[in-house]
C-alpha positions as CSV (number, residue, x, y, z in Angstrom):
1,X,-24.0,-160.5,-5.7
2,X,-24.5,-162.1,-9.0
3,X,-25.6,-158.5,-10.6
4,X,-21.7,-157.3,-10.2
5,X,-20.4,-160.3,-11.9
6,X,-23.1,-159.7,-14.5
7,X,-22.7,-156.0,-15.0
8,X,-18.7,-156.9,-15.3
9,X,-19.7,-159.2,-18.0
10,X,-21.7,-156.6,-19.9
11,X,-19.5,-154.0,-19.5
12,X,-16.2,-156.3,-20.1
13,X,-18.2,-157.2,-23.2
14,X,-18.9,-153.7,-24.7
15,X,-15.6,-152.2,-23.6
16,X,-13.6,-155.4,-25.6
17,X,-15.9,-154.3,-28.3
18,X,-15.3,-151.0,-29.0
19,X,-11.1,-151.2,-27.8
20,X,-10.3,-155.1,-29.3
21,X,-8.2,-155.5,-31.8
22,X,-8.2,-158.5,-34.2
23,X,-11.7,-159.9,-33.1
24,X,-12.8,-159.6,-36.5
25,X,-10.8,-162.7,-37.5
26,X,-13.0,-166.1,-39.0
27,X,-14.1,-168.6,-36.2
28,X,-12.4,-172.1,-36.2
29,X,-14.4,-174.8,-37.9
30,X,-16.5,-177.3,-35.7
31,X,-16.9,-177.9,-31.7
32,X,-13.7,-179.0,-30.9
33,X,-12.0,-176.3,-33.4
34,X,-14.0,-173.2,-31.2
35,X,-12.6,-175.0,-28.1
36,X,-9.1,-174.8,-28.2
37,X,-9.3,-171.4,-29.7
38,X,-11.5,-170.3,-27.1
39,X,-7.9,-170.9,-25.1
40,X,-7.9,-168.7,-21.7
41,X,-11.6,-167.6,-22.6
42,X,-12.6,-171.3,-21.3
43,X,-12.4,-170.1,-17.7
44,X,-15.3,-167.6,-18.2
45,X,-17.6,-170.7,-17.1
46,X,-16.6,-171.5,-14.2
47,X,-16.3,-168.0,-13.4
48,X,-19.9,-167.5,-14.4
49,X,-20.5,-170.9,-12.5
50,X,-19.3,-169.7,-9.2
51,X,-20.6,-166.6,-9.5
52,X,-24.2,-168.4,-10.0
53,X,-23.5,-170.7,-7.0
54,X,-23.3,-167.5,-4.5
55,X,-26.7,-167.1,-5.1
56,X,-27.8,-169.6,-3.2
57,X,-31.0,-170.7,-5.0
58,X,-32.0,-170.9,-9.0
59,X,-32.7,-167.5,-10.7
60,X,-33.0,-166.3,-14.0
61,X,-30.0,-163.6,-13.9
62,X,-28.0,-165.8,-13.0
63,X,-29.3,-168.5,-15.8
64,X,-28.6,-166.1,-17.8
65,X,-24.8,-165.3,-16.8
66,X,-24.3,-169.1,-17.5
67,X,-25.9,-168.8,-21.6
68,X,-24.2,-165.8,-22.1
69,X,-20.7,-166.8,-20.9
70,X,-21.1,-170.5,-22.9
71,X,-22.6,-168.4,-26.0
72,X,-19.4,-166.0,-26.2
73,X,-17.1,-169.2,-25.6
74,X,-18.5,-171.5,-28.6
75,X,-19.9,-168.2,-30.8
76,X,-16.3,-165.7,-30.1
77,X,-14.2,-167.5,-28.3
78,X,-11.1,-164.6,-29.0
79,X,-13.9,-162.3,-27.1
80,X,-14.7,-164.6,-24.3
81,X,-10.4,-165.0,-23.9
82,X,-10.4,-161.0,-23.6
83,X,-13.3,-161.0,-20.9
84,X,-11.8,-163.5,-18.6
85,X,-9.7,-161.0,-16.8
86,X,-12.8,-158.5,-16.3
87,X,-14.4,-161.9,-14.9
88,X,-11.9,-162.8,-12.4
89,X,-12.1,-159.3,-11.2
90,X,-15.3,-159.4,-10.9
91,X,-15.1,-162.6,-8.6
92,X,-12.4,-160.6,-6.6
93,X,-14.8,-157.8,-6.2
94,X,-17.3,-160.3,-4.8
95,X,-14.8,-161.2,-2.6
96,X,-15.0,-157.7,-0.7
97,X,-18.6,-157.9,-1.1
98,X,-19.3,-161.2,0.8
99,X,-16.2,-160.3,3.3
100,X,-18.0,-156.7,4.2
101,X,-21.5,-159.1,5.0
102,X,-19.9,-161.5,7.4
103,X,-18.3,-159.1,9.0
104,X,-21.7,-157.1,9.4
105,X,-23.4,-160.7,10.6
106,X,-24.2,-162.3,7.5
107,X,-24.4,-166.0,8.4
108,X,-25.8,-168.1,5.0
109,X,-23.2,-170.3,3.6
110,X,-22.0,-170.1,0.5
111,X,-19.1,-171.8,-1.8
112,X,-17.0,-168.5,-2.6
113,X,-14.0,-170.6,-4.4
114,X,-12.7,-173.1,-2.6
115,X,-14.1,-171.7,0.5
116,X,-17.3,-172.8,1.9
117,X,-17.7,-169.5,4.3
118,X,-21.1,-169.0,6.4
119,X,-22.7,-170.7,9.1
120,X,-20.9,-169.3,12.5
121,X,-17.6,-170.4,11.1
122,X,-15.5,-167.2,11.9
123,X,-12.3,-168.5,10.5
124,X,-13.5,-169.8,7.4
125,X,-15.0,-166.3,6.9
126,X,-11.7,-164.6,7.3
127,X,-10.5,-166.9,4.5
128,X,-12.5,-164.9,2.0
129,X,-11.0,-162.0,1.6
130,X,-7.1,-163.7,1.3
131,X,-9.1,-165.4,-1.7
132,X,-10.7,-162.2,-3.3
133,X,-7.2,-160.7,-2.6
134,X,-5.9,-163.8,-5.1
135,X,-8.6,-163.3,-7.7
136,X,-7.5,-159.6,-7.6
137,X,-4.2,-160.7,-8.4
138,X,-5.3,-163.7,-11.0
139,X,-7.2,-161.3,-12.7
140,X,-4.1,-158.3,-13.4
141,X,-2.1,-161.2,-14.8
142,X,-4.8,-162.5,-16.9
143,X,-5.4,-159.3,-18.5
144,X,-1.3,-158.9,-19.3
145,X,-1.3,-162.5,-20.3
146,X,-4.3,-162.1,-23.3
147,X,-3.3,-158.6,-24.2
148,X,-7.0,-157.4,-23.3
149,X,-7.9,-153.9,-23.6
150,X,-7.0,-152.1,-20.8
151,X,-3.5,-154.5,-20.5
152,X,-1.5,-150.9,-22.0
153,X,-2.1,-148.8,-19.0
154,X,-1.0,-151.6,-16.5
155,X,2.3,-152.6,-18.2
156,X,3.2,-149.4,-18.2
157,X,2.4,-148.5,-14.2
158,X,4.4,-151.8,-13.8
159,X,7.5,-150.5,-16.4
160,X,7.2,-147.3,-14.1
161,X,7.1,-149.5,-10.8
162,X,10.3,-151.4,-11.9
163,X,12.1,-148.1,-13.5
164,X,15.7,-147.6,-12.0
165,X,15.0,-144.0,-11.4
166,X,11.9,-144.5,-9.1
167,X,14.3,-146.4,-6.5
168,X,17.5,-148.2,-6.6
169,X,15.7,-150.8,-3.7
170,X,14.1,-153.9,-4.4
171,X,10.6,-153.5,-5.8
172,X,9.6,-156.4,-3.5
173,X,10.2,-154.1,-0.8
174,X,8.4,-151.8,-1.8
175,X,5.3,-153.7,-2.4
176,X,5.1,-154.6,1.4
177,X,3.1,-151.0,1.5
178,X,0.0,-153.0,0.1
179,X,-0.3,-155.7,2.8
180,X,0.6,-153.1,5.4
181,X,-1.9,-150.7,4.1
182,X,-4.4,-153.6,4.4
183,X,-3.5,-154.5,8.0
184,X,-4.1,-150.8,8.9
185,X,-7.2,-150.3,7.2
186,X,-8.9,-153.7,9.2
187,X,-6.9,-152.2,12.5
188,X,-8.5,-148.7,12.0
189,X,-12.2,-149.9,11.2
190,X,-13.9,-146.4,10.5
191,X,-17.0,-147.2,12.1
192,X,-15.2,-148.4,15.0
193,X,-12.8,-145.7,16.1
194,X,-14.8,-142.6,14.7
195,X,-18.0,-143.1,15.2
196,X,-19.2,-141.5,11.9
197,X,-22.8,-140.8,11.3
198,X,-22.8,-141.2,7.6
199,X,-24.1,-144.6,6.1
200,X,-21.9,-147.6,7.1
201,X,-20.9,-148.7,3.7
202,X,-20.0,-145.4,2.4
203,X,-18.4,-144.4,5.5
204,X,-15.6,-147.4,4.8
205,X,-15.4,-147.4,1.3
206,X,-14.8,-143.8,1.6
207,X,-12.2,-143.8,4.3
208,X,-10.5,-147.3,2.5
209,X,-10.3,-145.4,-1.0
210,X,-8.8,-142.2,0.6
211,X,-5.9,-144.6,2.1
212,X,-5.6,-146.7,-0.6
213,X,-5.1,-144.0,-2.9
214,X,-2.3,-141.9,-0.6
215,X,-0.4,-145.9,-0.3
216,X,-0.8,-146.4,-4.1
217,X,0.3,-142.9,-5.4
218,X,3.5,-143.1,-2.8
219,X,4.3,-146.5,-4.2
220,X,4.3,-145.7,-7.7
221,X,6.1,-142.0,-6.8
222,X,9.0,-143.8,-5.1
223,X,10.0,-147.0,-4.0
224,X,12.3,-146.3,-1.0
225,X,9.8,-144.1,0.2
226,X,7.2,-146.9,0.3
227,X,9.3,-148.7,2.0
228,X,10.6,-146.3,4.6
229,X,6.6,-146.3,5.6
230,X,6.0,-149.7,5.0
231,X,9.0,-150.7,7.6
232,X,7.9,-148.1,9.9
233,X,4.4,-149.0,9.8
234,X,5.9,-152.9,10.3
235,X,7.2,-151.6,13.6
236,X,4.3,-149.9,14.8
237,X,1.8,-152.5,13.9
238,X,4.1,-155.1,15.7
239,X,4.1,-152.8,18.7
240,X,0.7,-152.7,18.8
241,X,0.3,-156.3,18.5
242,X,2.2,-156.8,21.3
243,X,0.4,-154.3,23.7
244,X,-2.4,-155.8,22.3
245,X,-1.0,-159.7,24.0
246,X,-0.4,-157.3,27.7
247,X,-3.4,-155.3,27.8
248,X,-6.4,-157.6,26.2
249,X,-9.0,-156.4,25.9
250,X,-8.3,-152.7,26.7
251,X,-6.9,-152.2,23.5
252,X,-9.3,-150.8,21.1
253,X,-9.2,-152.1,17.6
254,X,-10.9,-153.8,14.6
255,X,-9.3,-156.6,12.8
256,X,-5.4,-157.0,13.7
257,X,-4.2,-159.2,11.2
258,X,-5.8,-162.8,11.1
259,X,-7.4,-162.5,14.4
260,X,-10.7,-160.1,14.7
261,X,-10.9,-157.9,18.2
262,X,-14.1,-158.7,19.4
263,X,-13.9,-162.3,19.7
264,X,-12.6,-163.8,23.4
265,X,-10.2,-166.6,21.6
266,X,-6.8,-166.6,21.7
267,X,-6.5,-163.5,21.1
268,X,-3.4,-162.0,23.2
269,X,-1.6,-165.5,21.8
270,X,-2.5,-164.7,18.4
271,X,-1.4,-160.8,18.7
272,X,1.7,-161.3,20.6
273,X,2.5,-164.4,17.5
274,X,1.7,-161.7,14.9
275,X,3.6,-158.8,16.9
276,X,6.7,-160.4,16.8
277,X,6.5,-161.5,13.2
278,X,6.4,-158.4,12.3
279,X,8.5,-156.0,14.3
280,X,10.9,-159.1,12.7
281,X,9.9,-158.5,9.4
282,X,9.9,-154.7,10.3
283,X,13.5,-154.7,11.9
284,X,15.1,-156.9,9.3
285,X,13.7,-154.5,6.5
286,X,15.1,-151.1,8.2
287,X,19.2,-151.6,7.2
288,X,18.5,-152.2,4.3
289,X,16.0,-148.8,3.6
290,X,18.7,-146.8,5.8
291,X,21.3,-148.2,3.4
292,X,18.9,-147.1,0.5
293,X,18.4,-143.4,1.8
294,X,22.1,-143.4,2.6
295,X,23.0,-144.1,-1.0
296,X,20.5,-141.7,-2.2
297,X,22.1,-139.2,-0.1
298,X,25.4,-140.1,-1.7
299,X,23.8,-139.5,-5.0
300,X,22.2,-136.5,-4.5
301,X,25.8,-135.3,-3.2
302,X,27.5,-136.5,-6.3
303,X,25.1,-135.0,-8.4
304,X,25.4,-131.5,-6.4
305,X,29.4,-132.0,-7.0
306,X,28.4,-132.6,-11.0
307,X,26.6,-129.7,-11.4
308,X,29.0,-127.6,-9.3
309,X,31.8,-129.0,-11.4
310,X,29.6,-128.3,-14.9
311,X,29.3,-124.5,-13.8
312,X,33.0,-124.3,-13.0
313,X,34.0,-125.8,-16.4
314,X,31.6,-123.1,-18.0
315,X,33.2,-120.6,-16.3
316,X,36.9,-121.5,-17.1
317,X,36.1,-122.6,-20.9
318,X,34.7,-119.2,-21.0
319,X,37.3,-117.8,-19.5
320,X,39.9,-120.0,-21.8
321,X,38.2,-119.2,-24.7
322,X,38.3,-115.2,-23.7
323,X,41.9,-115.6,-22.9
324,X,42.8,-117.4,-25.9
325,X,41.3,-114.7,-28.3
326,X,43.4,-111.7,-25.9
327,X,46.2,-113.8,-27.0
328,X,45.8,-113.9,-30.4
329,X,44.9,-110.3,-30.5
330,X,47.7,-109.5,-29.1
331,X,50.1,-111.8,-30.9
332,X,48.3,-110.3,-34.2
333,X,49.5,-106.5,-33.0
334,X,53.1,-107.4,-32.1
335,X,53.7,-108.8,-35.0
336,X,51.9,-105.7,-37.2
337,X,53.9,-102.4,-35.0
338,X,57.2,-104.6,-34.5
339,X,58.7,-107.3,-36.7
340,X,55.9,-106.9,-39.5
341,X,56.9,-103.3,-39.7
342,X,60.6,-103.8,-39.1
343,X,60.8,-106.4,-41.8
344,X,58.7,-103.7,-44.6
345,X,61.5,-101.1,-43.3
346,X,64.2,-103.6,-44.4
347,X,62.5,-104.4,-47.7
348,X,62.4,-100.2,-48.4
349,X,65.9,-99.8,-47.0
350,X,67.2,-102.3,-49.6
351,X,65.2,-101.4,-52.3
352,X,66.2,-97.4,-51.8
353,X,70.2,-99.1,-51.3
354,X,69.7,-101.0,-55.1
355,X,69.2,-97.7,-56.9
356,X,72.4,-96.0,-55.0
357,X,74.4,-98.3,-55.6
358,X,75.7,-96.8,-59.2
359,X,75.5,-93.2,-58.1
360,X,76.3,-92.8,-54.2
361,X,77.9,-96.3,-52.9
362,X,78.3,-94.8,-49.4
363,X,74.7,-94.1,-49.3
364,X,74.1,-97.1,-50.4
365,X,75.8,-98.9,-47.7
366,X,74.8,-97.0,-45.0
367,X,71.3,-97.9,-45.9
368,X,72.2,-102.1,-46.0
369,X,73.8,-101.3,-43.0
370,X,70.3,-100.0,-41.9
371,X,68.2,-103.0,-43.2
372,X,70.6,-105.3,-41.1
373,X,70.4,-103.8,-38.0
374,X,66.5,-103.7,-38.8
375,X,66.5,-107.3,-39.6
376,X,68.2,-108.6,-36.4
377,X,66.0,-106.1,-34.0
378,X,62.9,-107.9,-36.4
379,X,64.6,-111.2,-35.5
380,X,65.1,-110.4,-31.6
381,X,61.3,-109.7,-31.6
382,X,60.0,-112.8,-33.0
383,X,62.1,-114.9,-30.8
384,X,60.6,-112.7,-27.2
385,X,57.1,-113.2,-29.4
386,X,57.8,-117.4,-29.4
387,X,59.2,-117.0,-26.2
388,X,55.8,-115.3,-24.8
389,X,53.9,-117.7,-26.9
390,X,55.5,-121.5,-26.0
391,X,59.5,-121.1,-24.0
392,X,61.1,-123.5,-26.4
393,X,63.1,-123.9,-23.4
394,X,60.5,-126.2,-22.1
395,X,59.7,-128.7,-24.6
396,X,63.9,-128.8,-24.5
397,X,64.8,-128.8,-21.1
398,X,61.5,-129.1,-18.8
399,X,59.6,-127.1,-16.4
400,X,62.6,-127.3,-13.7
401,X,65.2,-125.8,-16.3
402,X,63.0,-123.8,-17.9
403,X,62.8,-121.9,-14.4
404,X,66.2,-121.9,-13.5
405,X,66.4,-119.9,-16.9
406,X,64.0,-118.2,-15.9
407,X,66.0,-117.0,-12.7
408,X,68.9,-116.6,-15.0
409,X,67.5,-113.5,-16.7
410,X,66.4,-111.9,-13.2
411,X,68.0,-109.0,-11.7
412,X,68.2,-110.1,-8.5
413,X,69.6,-113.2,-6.9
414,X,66.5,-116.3,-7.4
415,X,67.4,-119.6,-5.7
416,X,65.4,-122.7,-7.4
417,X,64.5,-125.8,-6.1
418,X,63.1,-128.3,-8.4
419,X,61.9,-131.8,-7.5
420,X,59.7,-132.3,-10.5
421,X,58.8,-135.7,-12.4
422,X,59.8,-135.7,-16.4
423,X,56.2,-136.1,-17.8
424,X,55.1,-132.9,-16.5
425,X,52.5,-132.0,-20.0
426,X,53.8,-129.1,-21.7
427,X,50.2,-127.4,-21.3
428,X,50.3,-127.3,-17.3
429,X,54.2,-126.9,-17.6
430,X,53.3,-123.6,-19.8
431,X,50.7,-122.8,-17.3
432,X,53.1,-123.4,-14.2
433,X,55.9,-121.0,-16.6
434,X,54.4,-118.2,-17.0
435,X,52.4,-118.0,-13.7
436,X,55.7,-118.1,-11.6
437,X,57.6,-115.7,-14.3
438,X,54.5,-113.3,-13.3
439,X,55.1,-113.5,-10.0
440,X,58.6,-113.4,-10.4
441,X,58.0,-110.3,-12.6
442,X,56.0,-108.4,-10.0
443,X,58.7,-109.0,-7.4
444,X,61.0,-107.1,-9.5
445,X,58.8,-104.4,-9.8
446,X,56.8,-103.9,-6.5
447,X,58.9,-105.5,-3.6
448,X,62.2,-104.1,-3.1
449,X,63.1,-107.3,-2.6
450,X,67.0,-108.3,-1.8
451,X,66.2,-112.7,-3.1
452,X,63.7,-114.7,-3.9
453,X,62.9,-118.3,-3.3
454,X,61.2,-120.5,-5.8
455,X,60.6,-124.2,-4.8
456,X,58.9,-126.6,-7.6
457,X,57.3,-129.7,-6.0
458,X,55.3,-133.1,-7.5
459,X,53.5,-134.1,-3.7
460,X,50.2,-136.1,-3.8
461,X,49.1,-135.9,-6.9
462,X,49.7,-132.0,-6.9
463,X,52.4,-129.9,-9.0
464,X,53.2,-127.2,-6.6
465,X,55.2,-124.1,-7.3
466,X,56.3,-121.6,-4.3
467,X,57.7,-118.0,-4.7
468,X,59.1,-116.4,-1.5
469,X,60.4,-112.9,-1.4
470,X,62.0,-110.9,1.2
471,X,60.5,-107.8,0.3
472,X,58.4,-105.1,2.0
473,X,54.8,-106.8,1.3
474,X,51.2,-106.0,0.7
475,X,51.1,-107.6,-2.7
476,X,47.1,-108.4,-3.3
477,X,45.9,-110.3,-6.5
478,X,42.4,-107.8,-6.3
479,X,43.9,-104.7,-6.9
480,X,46.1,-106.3,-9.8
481,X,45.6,-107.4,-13.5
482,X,48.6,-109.4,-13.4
483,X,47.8,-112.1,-10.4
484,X,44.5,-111.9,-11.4
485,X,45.3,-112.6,-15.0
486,X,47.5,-116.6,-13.2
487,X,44.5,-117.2,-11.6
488,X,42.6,-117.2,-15.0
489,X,45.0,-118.9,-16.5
490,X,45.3,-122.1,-13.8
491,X,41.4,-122.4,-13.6
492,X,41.4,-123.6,-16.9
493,X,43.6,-127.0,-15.2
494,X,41.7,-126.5,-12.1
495,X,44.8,-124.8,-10.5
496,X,44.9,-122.3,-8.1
497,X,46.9,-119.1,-6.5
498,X,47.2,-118.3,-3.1
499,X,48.8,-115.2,-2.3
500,X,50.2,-114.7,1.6
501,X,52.0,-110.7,1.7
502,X,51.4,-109.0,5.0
503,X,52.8,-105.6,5.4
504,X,56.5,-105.7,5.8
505,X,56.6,-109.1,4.4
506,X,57.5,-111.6,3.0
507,X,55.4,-112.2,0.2
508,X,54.5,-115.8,-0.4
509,X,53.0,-116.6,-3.8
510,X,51.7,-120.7,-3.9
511,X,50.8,-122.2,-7.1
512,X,48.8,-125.5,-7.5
513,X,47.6,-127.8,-10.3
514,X,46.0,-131.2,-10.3
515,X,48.2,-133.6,-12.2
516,X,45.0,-135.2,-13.0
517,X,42.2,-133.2,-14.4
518,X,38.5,-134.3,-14.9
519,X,38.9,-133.3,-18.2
520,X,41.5,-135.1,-20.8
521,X,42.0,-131.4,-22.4
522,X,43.1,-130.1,-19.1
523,X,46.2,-132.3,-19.4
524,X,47.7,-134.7,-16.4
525,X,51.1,-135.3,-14.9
């Protein structure tokens, strides 16, 4: 045993070498100097001391452990601080050692620790692995605690264990994989349930690496995962504890917990005390990773609602920007074939009247009287441009009165009902405009209609705009630019059209928009 602790000293000692950082530094003057800089790097004697001890009996290796650990604590005592943690590892690994020899009939005592194992005493044998477990653990904080080489890779498995995104549970939790894995691994005993006819010792260390590995790899992939297993494992290991307190000893098995199979003593009193511990443990742990995989759920909902709403704000800021660009296209050509044209006809008309004026008057006037009429039809255009652009009427007036005007200018009777608040926002009141003068439009043209029915509501948070017509039906926003054309429009405030016109009628156009949009340029109300 002493050979592992000394090829982990070797090793330690050449790896610190060729990774340490700052070793190169001037030793402290005098014994007492050496000592206290030596620091953490004082327990590599003891170490090397208990390590010795397990021999048994005097020998030279182990003479040696004890000059070379006292040498690197007086000669480099920033080295022998850095080789602790590969010590105390070391001693953990002896740990498993000594553990795997009792349990194969080893009987010599020997001071492992604190522990003076050996000699027929089964329970102080058991008490050696809980300790190597310990020096496992002594050792990991040791090498985080003097920075040693290696210390990188393990802060950053434990900044990945403790990251938000691996698990929103408690890391604690998570960790109960490792004592659970343990448990299993003593339960299962390879040699004991398969009956393998490789060599013992490679048989188990075989079979314990390959589940070691698939419990570590899950933990450090996902904590609620580890625990989901861990508590289900909790339950079935309880279970089994239990069966194992009724049906002693018909219960095949290896180690369960504390309390080796093979022995006649209080076993079923120690299984059933262990059972219910842990079907305990195992029920008190399951609310709270169903209330973890619950809220995971909820996530991955959100986050399927996020990205759904992401592709529908592409789409309608798309279809915004498209529309937008129509509008200005078209703005730009009304204004170049009608009032832009109009207003150079004017400028020639009055320019041709100046140079009449001497020699024909009545020419002269008649042309004026040209230029006006040209003006005020250049006028009358730009006011039904504005009015396609922004209905003054609504910044004025509102979206209520703006409709009833609306109903005004229609040649046939339109009965409005308007129960609107005052801060409707002038975008989604524009919006609202023009998609009920569209559908108001195309009842004029298409539905022989004889009235029409427009009600303007403000329920539950929605602005709601109906048009009824009594005419012949059949109206359908896929065969038609214009319907088609709202619906663009309202998608950009996450409104929406819904068109009801069965043959023979009547034709129901519905209107909605959110007064609250996800987006502050989508406006509210």
């Amino acid at each position: 045993m002493y050979f592992v602790f000394m090829a982990a000293l070797l090793g330690g000692t050449a790896f610190v070498l060729v990774r340490g950082k700052g070793l190169a530094r001037p030793s402290p003057a005098g014994l007492r100097g050496r000592i206290r800089a030596a620091g953490w790097g004082l327990l590599l004697i003891p170490a090397a001391v208990m390590a010795a001890t397990m021999s048994g009996r005097a020998h030279a290796l182990a003479v040696a452990e004890l000059a070379v650990a006292a040498a690197l604590v007086l000669g480099a005592p920033r080295l022998a601080a850095r080789l602790v943690p590969y010590a105390v590892i070391a001693l953990g690994i002896l740990g498993l050692v000594l553990a795997v020899k009792y349990h194969d009939g080893f009987t010599r005592s020997v001071l492992y620790g604190i522990v003076p194992a050996g000699g027929w005493e089964t329970w102080r044998d058991q008490l050696v692995l809980p300790e190597a477990g310990l020096f496992f653990a002594l050792g990991l904080w040791l090498l985080l605690k003097v920075n040693a080489p290696g210390a990188g890779p393990v802060r950053a498995l434990i900044a990945r264990w403790r990251d938000p995104a691996r698990g929103r549970i408690s890391p604690a939790l998570g960790l109960l994989l490792i004592p659970v894995t343990v448990m299993t691994e003593l339960l299962l005993g390879p040699r004991y349930w398969f009956g393998l006819q490789f060599p013992e010792v490679a048989t188990i260390v075989l079979a314990d690496a390959a589940i070691a590995t698939a419990s570590l790899v899950l933990l450090f992939r996902s904590r609620i995962w580890a625990a989901t297993v861990a508590e289900a494992a909790l339950l079935v290991l309880g279970a089994y504890g239990l069966a194992i307190a009724a049906f002693y000893p018909d219960v095949p098995g290896f180690v369960y917990g504390f309390t080796p199979l093979d022995t006649m003593h209080h076993v079923a009193f120690a299984g059933a005390l262990q059972g219910t511990a842990l079907v305990g443990l195992g029920l008190w742990l399951a609310p709270r990773v169903l209330r973890e995989h619950q809220g995971s759920a909820e996530l991955a909902e959100r986050a399927s609602q996020l990205t759904e709403r992401v592709q529908t704000l592409t789409q309608t800021r798309s279809v915004a920007v498209d529309t937008a660009a129509a509008e200005l296209r078209r703005i730009e050509r009304d204004l170049h074939d009608g009032a832009q044209a109009r207003m150079v006809a004017v400028g020639m008309s009055l320019q041709a009247a100046e140079r009449l004026f001497t020699s024909n008057p009545q020419a002269a006037l008649a042309l004026v009287a040209e230029a006006k009429e040209s003006s005020s039809r250049a006028l009358t255009e730009l006011r039904d441009l504005v009015r396609g652009i922004y209905p003054p009427v609504l910044a004025d007036r509102g979206l209520g009165d703006a409709i009833r005007a609306l109903a005004l200018d229609a040649p046939l009777p339109v009965t409005v009902d308007a129960d609107l608040p005052d801060n409707v926002e002038l975008p989604v009141a524009s919006a609202v405009y023009f998609s009920v003068a569209e559908a108001l439009a195309n009842t004029t043209k298409h539905a022989d209609a004889r009235s029409v029915q427009i009600n303007l509501s403000h329920r539950g948070g929605m602005l709601r705009a109906a048009v009824t017509d009594d005419g012949v039906g059949g109206a359908d926003s896929a065969r038609g630019t214009g319907l088609a054309g709202v619906e663009r429009r309202l998608a950009t405030f996450d409104g929406i059209l819904a068109v009801s016109s069965p043959p023979g009628g009547p034709t129901i156009v519905v209107i909605e928009v959110p007064c609250a949009s996800s987006s502050a340029k989508t406006s509210s109300c």
